[in-house]
C-alpha positions as CSV (number, residue, x, y, z in Angstrom):
1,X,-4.8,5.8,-10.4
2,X,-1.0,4.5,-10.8
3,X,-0.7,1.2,-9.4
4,X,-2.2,-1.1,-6.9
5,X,-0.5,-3.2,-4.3
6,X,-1.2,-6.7,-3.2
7,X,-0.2,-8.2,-0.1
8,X,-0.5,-12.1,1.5
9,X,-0.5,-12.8,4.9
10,X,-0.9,-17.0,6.3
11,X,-2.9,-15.1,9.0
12,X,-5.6,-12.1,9.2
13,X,-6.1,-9.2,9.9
14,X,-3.7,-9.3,6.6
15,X,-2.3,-5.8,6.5
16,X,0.2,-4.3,3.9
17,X,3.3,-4.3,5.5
18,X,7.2,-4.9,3.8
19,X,7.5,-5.7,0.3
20,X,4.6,-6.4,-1.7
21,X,3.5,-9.5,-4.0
22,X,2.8,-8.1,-6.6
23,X,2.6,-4.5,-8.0
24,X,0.1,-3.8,-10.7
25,X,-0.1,-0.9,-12.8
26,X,-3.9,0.0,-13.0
27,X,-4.3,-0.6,-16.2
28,X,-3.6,-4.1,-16.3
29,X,-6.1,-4.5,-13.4
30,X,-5.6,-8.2,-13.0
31,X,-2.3,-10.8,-11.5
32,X,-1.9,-14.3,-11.8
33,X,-0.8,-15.6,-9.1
34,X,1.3,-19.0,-10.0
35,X,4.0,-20.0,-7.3
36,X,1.3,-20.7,-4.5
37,X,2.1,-23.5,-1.6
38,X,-0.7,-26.4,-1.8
39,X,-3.1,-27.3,1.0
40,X,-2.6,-23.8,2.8
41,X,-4.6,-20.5,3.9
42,X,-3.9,-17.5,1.9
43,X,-5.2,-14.0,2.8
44,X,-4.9,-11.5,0.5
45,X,-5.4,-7.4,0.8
46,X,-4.8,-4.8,-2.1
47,X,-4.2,-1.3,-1.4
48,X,-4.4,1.6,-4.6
49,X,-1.8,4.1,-5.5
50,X,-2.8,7.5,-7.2
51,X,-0.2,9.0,-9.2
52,X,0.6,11.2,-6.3
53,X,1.8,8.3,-4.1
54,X,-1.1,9.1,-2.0
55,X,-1.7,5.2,-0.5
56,X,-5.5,4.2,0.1
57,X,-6.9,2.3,3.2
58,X,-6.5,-1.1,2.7
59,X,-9.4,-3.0,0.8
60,X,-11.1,-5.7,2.4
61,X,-9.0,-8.9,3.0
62,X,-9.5,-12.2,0.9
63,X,-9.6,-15.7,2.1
64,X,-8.1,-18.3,-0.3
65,X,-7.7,-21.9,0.5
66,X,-5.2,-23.3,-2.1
67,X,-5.8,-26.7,-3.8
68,X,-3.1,-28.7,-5.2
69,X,-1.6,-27.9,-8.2
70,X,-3.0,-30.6,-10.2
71,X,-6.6,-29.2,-9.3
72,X,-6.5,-26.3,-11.0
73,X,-4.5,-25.3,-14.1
74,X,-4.4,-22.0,-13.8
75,X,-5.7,-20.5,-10.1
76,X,-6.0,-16.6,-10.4
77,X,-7.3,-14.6,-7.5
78,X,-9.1,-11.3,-9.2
């Protein structure tokens, strides 16, 4: 495994399309998201890279409401 990608949509079916959020390398495994827009609906889908480029199907999306900033110190979607 290379990399995985992570996409956000304001709508689902949230599928990876354009440039992604965030790339991670695989072993880091984790991203903090930080610059998030209170009081809206995130969805979220991550797709994996092998060190081939070979691109999996996309995993299952991920609902996140957001809360306001003062709510949390430190919201990370894992």
């Amino acid at each position: 495994m290379k990399e995985y990608r992570v996409y956000t949509c304001a709508i689902t079916p949230c599928v990876g399309t354009g440039t992604p959020l965030a790339v991670i390398p695989h072993v880091v495994g984790q991203a903090t998201r930080s610059y998030v827009i209170p009081h809206t609906d995130q969805y979220y889908v991550v797709y994996a890279v092998d060190t081939a480029d070979n691109i999996s199907a996309p995993s299952a999306t991920v609902f996140a409401n957001v809360v306001a900033p003062n709510a949390v110190s430190n919201p990370r979607i894992q």
